[in-house]
VOPAGU-2260 file (C-alpha; in pm, 1 decimal, decimal comma):
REM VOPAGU-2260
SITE   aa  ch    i         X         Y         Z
SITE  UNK   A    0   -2568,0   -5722,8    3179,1
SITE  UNK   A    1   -2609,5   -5417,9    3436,9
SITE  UNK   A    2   -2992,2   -5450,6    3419,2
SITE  UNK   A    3   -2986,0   -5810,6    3502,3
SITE  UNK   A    4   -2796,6   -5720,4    3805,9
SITE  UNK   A    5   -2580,7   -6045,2    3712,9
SITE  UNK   A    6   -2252,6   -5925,7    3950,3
SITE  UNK   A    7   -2503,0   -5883,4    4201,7
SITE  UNK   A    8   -2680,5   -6220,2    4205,0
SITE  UNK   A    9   -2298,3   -6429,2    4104,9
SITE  UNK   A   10   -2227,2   -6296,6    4441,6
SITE  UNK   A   11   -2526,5   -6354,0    4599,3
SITE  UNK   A   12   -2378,0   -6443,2    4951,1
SITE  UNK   A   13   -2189,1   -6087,8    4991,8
SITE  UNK   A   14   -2454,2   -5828,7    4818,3
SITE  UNK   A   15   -2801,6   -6045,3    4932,0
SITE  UNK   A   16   -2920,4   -6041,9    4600,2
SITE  UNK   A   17   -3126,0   -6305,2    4456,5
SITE  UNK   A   18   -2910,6   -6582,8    4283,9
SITE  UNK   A   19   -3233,1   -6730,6    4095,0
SITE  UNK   A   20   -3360,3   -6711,6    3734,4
SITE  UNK   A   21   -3692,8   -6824,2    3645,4
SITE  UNK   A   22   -3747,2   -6918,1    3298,4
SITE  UNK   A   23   -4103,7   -6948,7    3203,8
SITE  UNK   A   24   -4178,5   -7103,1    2889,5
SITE  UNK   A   25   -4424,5   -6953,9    2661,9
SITE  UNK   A   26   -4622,7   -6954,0    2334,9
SITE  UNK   A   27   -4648,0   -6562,5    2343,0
SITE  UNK   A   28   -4568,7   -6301,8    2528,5
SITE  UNK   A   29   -4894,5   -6254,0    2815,7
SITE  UNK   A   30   -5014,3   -5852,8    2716,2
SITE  UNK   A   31   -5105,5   -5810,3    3054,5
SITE  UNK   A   32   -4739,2   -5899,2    3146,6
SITE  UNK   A   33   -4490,1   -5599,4    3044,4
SITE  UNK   A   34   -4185,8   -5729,9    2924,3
SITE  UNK   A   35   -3805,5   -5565,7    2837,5
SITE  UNK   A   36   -3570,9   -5690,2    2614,3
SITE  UNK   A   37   -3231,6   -5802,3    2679,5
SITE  UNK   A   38   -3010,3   -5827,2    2380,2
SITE  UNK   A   39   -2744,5   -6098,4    2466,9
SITE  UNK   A   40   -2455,2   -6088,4    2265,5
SITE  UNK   A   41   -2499,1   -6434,6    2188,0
SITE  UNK   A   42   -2820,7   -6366,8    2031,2
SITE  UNK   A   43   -2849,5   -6285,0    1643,2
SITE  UNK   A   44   -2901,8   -5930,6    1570,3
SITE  UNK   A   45   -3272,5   -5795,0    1643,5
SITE  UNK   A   46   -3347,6   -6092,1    1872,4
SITE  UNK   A   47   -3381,3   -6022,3    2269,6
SITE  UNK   A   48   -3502,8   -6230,7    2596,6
SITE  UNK   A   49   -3796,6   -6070,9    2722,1
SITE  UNK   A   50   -3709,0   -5979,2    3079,6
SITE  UNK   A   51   -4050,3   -5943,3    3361,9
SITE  UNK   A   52   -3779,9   -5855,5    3647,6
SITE  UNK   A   53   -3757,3   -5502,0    3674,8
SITE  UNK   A   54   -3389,9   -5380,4    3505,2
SITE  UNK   A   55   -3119,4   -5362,6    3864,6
SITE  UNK   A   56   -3433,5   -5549,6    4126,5
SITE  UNK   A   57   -3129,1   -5764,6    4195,1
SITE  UNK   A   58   -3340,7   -5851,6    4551,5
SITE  UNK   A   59   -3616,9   -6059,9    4315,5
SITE  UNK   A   60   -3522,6   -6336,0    4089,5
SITE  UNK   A   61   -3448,0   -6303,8    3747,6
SITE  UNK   A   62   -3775,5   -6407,9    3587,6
SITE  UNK   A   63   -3730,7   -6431,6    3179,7
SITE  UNK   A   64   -3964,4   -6561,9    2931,5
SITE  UNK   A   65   -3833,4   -6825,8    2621,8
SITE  UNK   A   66   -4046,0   -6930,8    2321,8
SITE  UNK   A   67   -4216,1   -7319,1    2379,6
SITE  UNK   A   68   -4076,6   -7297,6    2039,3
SITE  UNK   A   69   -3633,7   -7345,2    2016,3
SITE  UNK   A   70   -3405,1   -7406,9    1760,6
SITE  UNK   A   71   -3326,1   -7743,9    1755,0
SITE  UNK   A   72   -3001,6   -7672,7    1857,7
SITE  UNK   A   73   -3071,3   -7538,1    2181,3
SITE  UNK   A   74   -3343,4   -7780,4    2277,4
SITE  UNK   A   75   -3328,0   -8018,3    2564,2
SITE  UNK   A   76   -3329,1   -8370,4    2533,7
SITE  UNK   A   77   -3675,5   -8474,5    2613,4
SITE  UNK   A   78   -3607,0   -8821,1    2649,0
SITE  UNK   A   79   -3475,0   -8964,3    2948,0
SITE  UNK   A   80   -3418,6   -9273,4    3131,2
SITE  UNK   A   81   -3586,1   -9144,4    3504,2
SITE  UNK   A   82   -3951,0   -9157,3    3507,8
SITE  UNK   A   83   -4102,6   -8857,1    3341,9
SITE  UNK   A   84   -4230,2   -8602,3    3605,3
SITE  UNK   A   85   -4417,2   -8253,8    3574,3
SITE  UNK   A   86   -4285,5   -7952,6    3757,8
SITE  UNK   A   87   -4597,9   -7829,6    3930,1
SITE  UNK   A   88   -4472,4   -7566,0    4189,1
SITE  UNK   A   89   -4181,3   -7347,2    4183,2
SITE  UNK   A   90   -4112,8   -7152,4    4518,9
SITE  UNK   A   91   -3856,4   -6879,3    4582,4
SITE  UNK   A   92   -3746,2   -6716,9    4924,3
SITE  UNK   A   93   -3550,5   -6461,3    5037,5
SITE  UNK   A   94   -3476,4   -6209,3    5259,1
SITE  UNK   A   95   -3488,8   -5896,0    5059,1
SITE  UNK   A   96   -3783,4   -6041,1    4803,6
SITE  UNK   A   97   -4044,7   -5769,6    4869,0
SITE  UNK   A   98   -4205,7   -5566,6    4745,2
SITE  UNK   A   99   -4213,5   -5740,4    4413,2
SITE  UNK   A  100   -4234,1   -5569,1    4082,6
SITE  UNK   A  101   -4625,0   -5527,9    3954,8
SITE  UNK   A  102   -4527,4   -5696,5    3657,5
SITE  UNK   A  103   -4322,9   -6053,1    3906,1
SITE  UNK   A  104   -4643,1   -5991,1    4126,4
SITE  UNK   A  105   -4893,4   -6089,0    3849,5
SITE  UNK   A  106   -4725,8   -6429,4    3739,1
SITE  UNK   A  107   -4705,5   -6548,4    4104,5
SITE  UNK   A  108   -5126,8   -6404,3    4125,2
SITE  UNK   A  109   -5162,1   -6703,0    3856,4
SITE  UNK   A  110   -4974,7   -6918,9    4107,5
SITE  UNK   A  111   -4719,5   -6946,9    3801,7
SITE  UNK   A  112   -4486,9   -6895,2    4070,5
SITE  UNK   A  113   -4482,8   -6830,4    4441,5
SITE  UNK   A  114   -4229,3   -6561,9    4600,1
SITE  UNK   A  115   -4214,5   -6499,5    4959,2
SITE  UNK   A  116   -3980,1   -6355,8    5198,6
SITE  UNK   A  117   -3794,3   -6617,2    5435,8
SITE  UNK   A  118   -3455,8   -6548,6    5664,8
SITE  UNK   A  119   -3210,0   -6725,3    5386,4
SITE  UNK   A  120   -3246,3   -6798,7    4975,1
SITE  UNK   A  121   -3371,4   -7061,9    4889,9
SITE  UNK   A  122   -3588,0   -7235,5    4589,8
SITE  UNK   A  123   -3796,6   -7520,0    4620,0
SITE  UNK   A  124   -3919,9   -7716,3    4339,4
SITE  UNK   A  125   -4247,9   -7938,8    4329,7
SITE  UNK   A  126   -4244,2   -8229,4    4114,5
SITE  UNK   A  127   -4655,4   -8379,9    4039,5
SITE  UNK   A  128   -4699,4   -8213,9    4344,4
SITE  UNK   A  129   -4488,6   -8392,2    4575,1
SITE  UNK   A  130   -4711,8   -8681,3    4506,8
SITE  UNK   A  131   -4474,5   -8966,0    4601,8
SITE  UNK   A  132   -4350,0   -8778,3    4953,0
SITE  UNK   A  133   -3981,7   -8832,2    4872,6
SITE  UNK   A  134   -3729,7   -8500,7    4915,4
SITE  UNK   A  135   -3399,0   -8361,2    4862,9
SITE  UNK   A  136   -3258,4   -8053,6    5054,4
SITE  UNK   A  137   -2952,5   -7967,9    4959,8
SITE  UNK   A  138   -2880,1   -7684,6    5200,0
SITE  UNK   A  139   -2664,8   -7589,0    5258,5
SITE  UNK   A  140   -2453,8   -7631,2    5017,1
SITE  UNK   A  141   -2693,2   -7569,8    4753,1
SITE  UNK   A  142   -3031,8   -7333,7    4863,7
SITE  UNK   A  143   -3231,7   -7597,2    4712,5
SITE  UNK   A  144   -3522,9   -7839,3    4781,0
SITE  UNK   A  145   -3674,4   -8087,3    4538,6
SITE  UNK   A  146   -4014,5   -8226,1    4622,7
SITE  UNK   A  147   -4157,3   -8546,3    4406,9
């Protein structure tokens, strides 16, 4: 867990790390986009989460990459009653975010993501492009926004 820089980002509000993971879905591993693996303990042997984040840049999110491809078993519902939305912009903020690993830098280059630096944390997530001009901010209790 010491690469992850987990103690770090649990107490986000003391250290000033980043509290946020990013998990970006995937069909394979991007070769332009070096990767680490972390081999959770939950995991079966020889399996790992390929890590972007640099091992211990606690002041950048946590950006991970899963297979589009789960186990039943760990698969979301993807039926729901709400209407069915796309996320279409994920934005993260903070005060220590830069510079960015090469590898973090690339994925937000493909406007996969967009990290910037800003006075507090905070993520803010697009929903079909805020289309319908409703919003949540939950700060600050929660340094979130929703957008839909």
């Amino acid at each position: 867990m010491r690469p992850l820089a987990l103690w770090d980002r649990i107490h986000w509000r003391r250290t000033g790390a980043s509290p946020f993971g990013i998990a970006l879905r995937t069909e394979k591993v991007d070769l332009s986009i070096n990767t680490w693996p972390y081999e959770a303990a939950f995991l079966p042997p020889g399996k790992s989460i390929p890590i972007v984040t640099a091992p211990n840049a606690a002041d950048e999110p946590l950006v991970f990459l899963i297979p589009a491809t789960l186990p039943i078993r760990l698969r979301s519902p993807q039926a729901h009653r709400g209407k069915h939305r796309r996320l279409t912009r994920v934005g993260v903020s903070g005060p220590r975010v830069s510079p960015l690993s090469a590898d973090v830098r690339r994925l937000c280059d493909r406007e996969v993501l967009a990290v910037g630096r800003a006075p507090e944390h905070r993520i803010e997530l697009d929903w079909d492009s805020g289309g319908s001009g409703g919003s949540h901010d939950f700060r600050p209790t929660l340094p979130l926004v929703l957008r839909w």
